[in-house]
VEXZA-411086 format. One record per residue (C-alpha): x, y, z. Coordinates in pm, whole numbers, plus 50000, padded with zeros to 5 digits. Example, Ala and Ser with C-alpha at 12.3 -4.5 7.8 and 13.67 -1.06 7.14 Angstrom:
2
      u      v      w
  51230  49550  50780
  51367  49894  50714
//
This chain:
196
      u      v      w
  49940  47665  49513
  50073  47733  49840
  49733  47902  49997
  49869  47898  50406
  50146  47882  50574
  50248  47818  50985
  50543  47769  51154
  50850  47936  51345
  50971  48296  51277
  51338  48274  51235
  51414  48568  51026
  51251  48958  50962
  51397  49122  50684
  51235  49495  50515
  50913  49393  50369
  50962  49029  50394
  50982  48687  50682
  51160  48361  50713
  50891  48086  50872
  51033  47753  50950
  50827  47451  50895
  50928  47103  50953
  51297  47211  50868
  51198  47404  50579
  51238  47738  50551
  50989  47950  50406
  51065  48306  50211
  50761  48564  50251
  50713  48869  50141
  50471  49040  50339
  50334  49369  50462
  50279  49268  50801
  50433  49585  51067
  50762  49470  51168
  50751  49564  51550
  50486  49332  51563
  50660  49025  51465
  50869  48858  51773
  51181  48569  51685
  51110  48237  51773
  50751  48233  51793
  50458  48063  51581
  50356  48299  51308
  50046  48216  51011
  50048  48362  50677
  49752  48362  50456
  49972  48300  50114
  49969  48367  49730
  50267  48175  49508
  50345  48455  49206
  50521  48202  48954
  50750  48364  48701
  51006  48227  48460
  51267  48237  48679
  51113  48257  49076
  50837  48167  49272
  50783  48368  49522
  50561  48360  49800
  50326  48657  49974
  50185  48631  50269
  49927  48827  50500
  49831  48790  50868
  49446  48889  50779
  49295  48676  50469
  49084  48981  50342
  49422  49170  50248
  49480  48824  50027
  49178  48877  49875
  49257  49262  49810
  49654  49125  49720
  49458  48930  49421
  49232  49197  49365
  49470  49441  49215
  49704  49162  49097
  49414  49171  48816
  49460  49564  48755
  49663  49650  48435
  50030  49710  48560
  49982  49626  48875
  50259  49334  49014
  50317  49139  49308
  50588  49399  49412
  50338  49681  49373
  50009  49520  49493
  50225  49446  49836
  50334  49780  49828
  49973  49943  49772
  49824  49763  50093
  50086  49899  50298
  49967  50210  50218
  49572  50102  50169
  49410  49875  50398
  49156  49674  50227
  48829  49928  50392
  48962  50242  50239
  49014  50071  49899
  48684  49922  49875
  48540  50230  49974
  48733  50437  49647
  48600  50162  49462
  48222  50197  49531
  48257  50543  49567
  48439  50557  49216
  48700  50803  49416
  49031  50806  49293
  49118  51098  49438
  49040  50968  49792
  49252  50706  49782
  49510  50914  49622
  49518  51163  49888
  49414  50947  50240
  49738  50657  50093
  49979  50865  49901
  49933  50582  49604
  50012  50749  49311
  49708  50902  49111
  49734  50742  48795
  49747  50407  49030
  49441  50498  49222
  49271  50543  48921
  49369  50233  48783
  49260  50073  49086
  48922  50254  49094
  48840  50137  48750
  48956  49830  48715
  48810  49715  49046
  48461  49863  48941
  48190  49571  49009
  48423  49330  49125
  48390  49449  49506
  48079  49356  49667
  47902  49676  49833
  47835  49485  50130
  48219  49419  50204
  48218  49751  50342
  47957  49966  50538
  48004  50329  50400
  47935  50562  50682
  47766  50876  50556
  47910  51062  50856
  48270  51022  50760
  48443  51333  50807
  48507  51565  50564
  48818  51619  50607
  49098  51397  50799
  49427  51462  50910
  49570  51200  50650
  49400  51360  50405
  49661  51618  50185
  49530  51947  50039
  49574  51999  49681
  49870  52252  49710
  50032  51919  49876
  49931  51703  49659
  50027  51931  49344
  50355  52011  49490
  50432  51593  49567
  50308  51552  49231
  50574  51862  49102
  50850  51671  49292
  50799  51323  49158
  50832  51524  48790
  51146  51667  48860
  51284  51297  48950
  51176  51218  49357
  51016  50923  49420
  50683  50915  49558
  50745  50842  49907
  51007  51055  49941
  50824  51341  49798
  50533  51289  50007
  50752  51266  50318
  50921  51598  50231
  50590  51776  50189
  50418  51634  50497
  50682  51796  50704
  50600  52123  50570
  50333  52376  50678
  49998  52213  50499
  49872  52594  50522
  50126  52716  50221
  50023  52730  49823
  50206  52488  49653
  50451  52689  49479
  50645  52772  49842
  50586  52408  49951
  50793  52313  49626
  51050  52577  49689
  51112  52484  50033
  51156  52131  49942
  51393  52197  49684
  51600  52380  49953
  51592  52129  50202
  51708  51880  50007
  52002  52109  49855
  52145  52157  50184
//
């Protein structure tokens, strides 16, 4: 098991890095912000090798914790490598520790944009597996943040990815529009901005 990898950046591709070591170049697939990577300079990925029948490939993380969170929902029922990566670039390990000792779905559904039959998944099959001092829990969050969507958002994203948009592009779509509206004019807006 490849567990770390340093070396050169040579390459930044869309969700994924070329690291040179010792003349070797390395293929990772990482969340890491692009804008923050610079060519030619020494980068270290905290790595996980996902073997399949016909690839290994490798995922890597600047911070070791989202590793630990990457393997963490590797273990949840339909959750892949593919996805996992693509949940904690939505999730950062804090806010999905807190749905999980919380037990709120929902939360993570609405502060992320990960799908809600996903968060629940998540929120379930994570259940006792997250220690509760990982996270401190402040009891003065905020009610209400501006990540967070209202339900006529939420319902209308959800309406959207029903009549065939995919997620992100739903939720994109919506979050452009007037968060004030009931979800039947946020759906019939959308459908007439992306008819024109």
């Amino acid at each position: 098991m490849i567990r770390y990898i340093e070396g050169r950046l040579s390459a930044v591709r869309h969700q994924a890095v070329v690291v040179i070591v010792h003349n070797l170049g390395y293929l990772i697939h990482t969340n890491t912000e692009r804008q923050s990577l610079v060519l030619d300079e020494t980068v270290a990925f905290h790595t996980h090798l996902a073997v399949r029948e016909n690839a290994l490939d490798l995922y890597g993380f600047k911070d070791a914790r989202e590793l630990v969170y990457f393997e963490l929902l590797l273990s949840v029922p339909k959750i892949g490598p593919k996805s996992a990566l693509q949940i904690l670039a939505q999730a950062d390990p804090d806010l999905i520790a807190t749905a999980v000792l919380t037990d709120d779905a929902l939360r993570l559904h609405k502060v992320s944009g990960v799908g809600k039959k996903t968060a629940v998944n998540i929120v379930t099959a994570l259940a006792g597996k997250i220690d509760s001092t990982e996270i401190s829990i402040s009891s003065d969050q905020p009610a209400v943040s501006p990540n967070i969507l209202t339900s006529a958002q939420t319902d209308a994203i959800d309406a959207l990815i029903t009549l065939g948009y995919d997620e992100k592009n739903a939720r994109l779509i919506i979050t452009k529009l007037d968060s004030a509206l009931p979800a039947k004019d946020l759906i019939h807006l959308a459908l007439r901005q992306t008819n024109q």
